[in-house]
N, C-alpha and C positions, 0 to 999 in steps of 0.2 A: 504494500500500500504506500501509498505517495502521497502526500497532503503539503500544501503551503503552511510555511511559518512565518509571524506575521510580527512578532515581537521577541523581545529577552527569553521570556516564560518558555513560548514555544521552541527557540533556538536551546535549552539550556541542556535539555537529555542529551544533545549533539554536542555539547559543546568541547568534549577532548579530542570529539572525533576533527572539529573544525580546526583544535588548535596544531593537532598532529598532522594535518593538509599545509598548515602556514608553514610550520619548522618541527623536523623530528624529535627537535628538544624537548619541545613544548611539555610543560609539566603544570596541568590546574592549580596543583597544590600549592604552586609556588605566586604567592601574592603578585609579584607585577608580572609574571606569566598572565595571570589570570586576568586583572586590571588590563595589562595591553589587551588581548582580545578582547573583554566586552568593550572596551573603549573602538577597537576597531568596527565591532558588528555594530554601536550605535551608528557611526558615523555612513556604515553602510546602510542601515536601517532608515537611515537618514534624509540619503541619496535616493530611497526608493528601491537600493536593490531587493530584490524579490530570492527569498529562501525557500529551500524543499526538502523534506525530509523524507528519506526514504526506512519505511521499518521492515522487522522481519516478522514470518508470521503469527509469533508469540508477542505481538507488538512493542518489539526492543526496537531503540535506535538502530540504525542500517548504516546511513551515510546521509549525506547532506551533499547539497550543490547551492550557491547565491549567484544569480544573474541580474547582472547590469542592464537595461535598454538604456537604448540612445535614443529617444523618443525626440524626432525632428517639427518641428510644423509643418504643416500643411505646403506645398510646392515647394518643400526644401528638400535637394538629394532623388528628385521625382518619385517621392513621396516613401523612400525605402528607408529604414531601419538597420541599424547595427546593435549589435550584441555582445557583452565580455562576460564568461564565466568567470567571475572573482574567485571561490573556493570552490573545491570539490574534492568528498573524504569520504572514505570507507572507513568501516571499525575493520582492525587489523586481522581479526579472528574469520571476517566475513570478503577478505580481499580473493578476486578472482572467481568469486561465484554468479558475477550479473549485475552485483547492486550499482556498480557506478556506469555502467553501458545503458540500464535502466535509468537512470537518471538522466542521463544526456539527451536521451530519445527521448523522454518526458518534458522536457523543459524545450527542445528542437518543436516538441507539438504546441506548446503554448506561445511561441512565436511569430502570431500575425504580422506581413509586412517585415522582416526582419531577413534580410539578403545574401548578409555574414554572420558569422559568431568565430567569436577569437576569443583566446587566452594567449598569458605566458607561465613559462614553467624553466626552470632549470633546464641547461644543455646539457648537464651531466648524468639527468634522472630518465635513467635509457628509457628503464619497464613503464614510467608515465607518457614516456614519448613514443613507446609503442602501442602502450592504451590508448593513447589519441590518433594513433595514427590505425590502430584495426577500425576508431570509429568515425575515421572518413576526415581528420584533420591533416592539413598538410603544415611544414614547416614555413615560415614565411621570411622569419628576420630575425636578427640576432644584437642586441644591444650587450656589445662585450663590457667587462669588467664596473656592470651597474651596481652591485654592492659595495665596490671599493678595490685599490690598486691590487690587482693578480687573484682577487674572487672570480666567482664565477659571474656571469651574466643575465640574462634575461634571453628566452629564446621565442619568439610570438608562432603560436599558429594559427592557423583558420579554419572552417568550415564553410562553403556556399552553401547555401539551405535550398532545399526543392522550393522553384520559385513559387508564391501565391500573392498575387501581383495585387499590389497596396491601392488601395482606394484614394480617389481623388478629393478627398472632403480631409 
């Protein structure tokens, strides 16, 4: 099952899963671990990104995805949409069984008018960048050494999305 999350409350059963998609550090327990994320998910809650959680059928947390639209006016872009997957996490126990290909097809269907969808991820995080790439992203660009001198980078990819051609209003 797949349902929208609309706030803190509903984000919160996700929430190690979210923090373990940012960095595999990530440790709840640890005060400003924990402080930086919710201070992140407000700002994206903020923004209007739109959260999803996916359970399992004992209804436990699964995984979670937040998508960005870029919601244009009306004859801006001829009238088309873009999209960024901001997170996207599985619980560790639950990696490679569906839950996050299921996610990506669920939030790809809630996409009226939306043309692309991008993310970025690490250049060094093969097995992510071959889960995106069995689900039809392609590599696009690569912002070398964006964390800082001789880290790693940012690598962006895409999706074109089966066209459903945006309305004129």
């Amino acid at each position: 099952m797949i349902k929208e999350l609309f706030n803190q409350d509903d984000i919160a059963p996700f929430f190690a899963i979210l923090g373990n998609a940012e960095f595999e550090l990530f440790n709840e327990k640890i005060p400003e671990h924990h402080d930086w994320l919710q201070q992140k998910t407000d700002q994206l809650l903020y923004c209007k990104t739109r959260f999803f959680g996916i359970y399992t059928v004992d209804k436990t947390a699964a995984g979670i995805v937040s998508v960005r639209i870029d919601k244009r006016p009306p004859g801006i872009c001829d009238n088309w949409q873009s999209a960024e997957i901001m997170q996207i996490g599985v619980r560790a126990d639950l990696k490679h069984k569906g839950y996050g290909t299921q996610l990506l097809q669920y939030i790809e269907s809630q996409l009226d008018s939306v043309y692309c969808l991008y993310l970025h991820t690490y250049p060094a995080d093969y097995d992510v960048i071959a889960f995106y790439g069995k689900n039809g992203f392609m590599p696009v660009g690569l912002v070398p050494d964006f964390y800082g001198p001789e880290l790693e980078g940012k690598l962006y990819l895409r999706k074109v999305l089966p066209v459903k051609k945006p309305s004129n209003t």
